[in-house]
C-alpha positions as CSV (number, residue, x, y, z in Angstrom):
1,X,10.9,152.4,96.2
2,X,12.4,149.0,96.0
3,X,14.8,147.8,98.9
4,X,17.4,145.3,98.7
5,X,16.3,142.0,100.7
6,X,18.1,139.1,102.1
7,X,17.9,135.2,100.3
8,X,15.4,134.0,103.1
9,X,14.7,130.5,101.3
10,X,17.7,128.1,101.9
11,X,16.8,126.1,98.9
12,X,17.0,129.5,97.1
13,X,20.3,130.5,98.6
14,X,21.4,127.2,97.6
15,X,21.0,127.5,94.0
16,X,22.4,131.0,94.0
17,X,25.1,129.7,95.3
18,X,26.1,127.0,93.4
19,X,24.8,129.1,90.5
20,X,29.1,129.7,89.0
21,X,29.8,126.5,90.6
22,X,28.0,124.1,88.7
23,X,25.5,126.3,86.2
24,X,28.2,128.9,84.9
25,X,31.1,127.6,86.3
26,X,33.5,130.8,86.9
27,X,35.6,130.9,89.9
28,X,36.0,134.7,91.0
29,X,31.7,135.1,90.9
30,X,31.5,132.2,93.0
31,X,34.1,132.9,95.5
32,X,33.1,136.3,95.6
33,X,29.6,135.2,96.6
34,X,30.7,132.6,99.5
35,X,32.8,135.5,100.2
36,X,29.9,138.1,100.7
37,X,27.8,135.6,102.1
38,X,30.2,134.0,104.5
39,X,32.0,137.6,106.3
40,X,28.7,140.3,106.2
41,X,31.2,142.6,104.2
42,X,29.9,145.8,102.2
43,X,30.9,144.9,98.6
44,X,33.2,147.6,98.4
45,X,35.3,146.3,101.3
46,X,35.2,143.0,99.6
47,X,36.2,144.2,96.4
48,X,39.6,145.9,98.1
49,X,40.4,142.5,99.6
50,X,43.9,141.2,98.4
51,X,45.4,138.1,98.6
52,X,48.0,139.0,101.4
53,X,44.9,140.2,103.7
54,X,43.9,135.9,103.8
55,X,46.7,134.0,102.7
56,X,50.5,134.2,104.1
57,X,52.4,133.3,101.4
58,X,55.3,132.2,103.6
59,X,53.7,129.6,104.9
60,X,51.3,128.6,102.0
61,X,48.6,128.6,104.5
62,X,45.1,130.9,105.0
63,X,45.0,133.3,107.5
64,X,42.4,132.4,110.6
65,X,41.3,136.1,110.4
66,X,40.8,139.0,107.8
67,X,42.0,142.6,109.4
68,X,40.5,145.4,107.7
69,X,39.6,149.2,108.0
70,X,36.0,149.2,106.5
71,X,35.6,151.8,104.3
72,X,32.8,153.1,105.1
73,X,32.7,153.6,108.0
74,X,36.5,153.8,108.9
75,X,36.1,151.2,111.4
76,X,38.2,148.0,112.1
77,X,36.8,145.0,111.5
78,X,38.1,141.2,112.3
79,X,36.1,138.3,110.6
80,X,37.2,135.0,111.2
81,X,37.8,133.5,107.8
82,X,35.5,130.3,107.6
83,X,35.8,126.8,106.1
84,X,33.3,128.2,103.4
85,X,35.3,131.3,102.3
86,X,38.8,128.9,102.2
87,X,37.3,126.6,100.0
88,X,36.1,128.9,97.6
89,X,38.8,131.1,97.5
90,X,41.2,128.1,96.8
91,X,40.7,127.2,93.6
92,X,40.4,130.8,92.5
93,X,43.9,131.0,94.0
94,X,45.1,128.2,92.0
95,X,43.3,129.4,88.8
96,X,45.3,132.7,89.1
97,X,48.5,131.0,88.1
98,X,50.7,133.4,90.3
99,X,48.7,135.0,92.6
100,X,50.7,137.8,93.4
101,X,50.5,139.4,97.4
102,X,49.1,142.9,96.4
103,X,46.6,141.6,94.0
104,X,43.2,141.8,94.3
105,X,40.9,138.9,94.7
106,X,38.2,139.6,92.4
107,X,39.9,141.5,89.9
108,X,39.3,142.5,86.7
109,X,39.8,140.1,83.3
110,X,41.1,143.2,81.3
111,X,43.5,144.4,84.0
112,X,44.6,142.1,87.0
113,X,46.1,144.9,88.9
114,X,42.5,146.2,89.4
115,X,39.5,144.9,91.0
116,X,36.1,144.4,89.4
117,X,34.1,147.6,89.9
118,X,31.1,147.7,91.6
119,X,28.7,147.7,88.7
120,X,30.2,144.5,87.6
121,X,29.8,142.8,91.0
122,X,26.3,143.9,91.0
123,X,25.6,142.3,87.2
124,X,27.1,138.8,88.6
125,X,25.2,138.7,91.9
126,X,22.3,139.6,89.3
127,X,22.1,137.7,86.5
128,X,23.1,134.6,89.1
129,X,19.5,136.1,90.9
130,X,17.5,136.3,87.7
131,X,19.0,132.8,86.3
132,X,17.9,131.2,89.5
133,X,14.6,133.2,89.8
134,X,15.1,134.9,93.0
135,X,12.9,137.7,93.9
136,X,13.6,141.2,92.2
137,X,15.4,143.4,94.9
138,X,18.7,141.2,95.4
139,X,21.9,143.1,95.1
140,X,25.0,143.5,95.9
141,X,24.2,144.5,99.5
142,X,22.2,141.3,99.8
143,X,25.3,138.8,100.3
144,X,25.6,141.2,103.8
145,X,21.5,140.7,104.4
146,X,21.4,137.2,103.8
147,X,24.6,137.2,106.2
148,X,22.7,138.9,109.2
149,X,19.0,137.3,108.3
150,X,20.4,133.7,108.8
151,X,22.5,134.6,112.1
152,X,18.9,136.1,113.3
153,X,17.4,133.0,112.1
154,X,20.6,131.1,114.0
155,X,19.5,132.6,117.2
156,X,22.4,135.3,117.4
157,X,21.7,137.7,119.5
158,X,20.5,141.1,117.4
159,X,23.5,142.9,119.5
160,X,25.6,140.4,118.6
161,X,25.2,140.9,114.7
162,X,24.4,145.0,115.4
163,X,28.1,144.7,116.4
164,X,29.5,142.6,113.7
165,X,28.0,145.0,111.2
166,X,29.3,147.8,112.9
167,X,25.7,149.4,112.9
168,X,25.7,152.8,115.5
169,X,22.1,151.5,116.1
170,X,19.3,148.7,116.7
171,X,17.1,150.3,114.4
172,X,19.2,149.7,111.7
173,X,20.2,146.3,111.9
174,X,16.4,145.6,112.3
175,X,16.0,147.1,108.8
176,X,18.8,144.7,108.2
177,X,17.2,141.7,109.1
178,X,13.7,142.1,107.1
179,X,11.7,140.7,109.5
180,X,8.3,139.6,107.6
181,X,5.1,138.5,109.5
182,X,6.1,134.6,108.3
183,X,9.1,135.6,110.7
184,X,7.3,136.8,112.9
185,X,4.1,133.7,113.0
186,X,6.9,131.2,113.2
187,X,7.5,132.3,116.5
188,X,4.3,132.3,117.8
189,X,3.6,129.3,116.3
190,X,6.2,127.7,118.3
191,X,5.3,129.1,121.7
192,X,3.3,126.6,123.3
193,X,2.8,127.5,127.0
């Protein structure tokens, strides 16, 4: 049985991510990646995201922070909304032409009042994989792996991201972070005592 992995590579992750920025340009698939990528989100939380949850339209401004009830879990979350995840959602907000509050950010081309379904998040996140030759087992759920495997590789405390995932235990985010042996000889190979 396969399981989904994390983009460990950052040259890798950086072709994936410019993959509907500059390959197949397409707005929504590339601000929906920065956007998995960027706030460790399960994609159906992302794909409930509407514009009023990150942008006051008052002010014409971003919101510093995105409030949600995860859905799985039924847990409230509060992710800080990054220079990253502004400047990929902005031109997708302009591209709109309209952008109303109650829409949905990665909605769906046939009806805007509906967001992309999961199936068709997982076919963008993999044909942007398989275009950029990334190793089989990336999905959706990778964006939120990648998220947690470079925080690791960051030096963020493992409680510290068990907590942002809102994981009940260690032993799950540690299945999260796909620790490989290359992980683990890196650290011995830096211990010099």
């Amino acid at each position: 049985m396969s399981k989904t992995e994390p983009i460990r590579k950052p040259g890798q992750l950086t072709e994936f991510k410019n993959y509907y920025l500059h390959t197949h340009p397409n707005p929504r698939n590339y601000a929906m990646i920065i956007f998995g990528l960027n706030t460790a989100l399960r994609i159906s939380d992302i794909l409930k995201t509407t514009w009023e949850m990150v942008y006051d339209f008052d002010t014409h401004q971003y919101l510093e922070h995105l409030y949600l009830q995860e859905q799985k879990t039924g847990k409230s979350t509060v992710i800080p909304l990054n220079h990253a995840v502004i400047q990929a959602l902005e031109p997708l907000r302009i591209s709109k032409n309209g952008c109303q509050k109650e829409d949905y950010l990665f909605n769906s081309q046939k009806n805007r009042k509906h967001p992309i379904c999961r199936c068709q998040a997982y076919r963008i996140i993999k044909k942007a994989a398989v275009d950029t030759k990334l190793p089989e087992h990336i999905s959706c759920h990778s964006l939120r792996k990648t998220f947690g495997y470079y925080a690791w590789k960051n030096g963020t405390p493992p409680a510290l991201i068990m907590d942002i995932f809102n994981h009940s235990s260690y032993q799950i985010t540690k299945r999260y972070l796909c620790i490989e042996q290359d992980d683990k000889d890196e650290v011995f190979m830096g211990i010099y005592l």
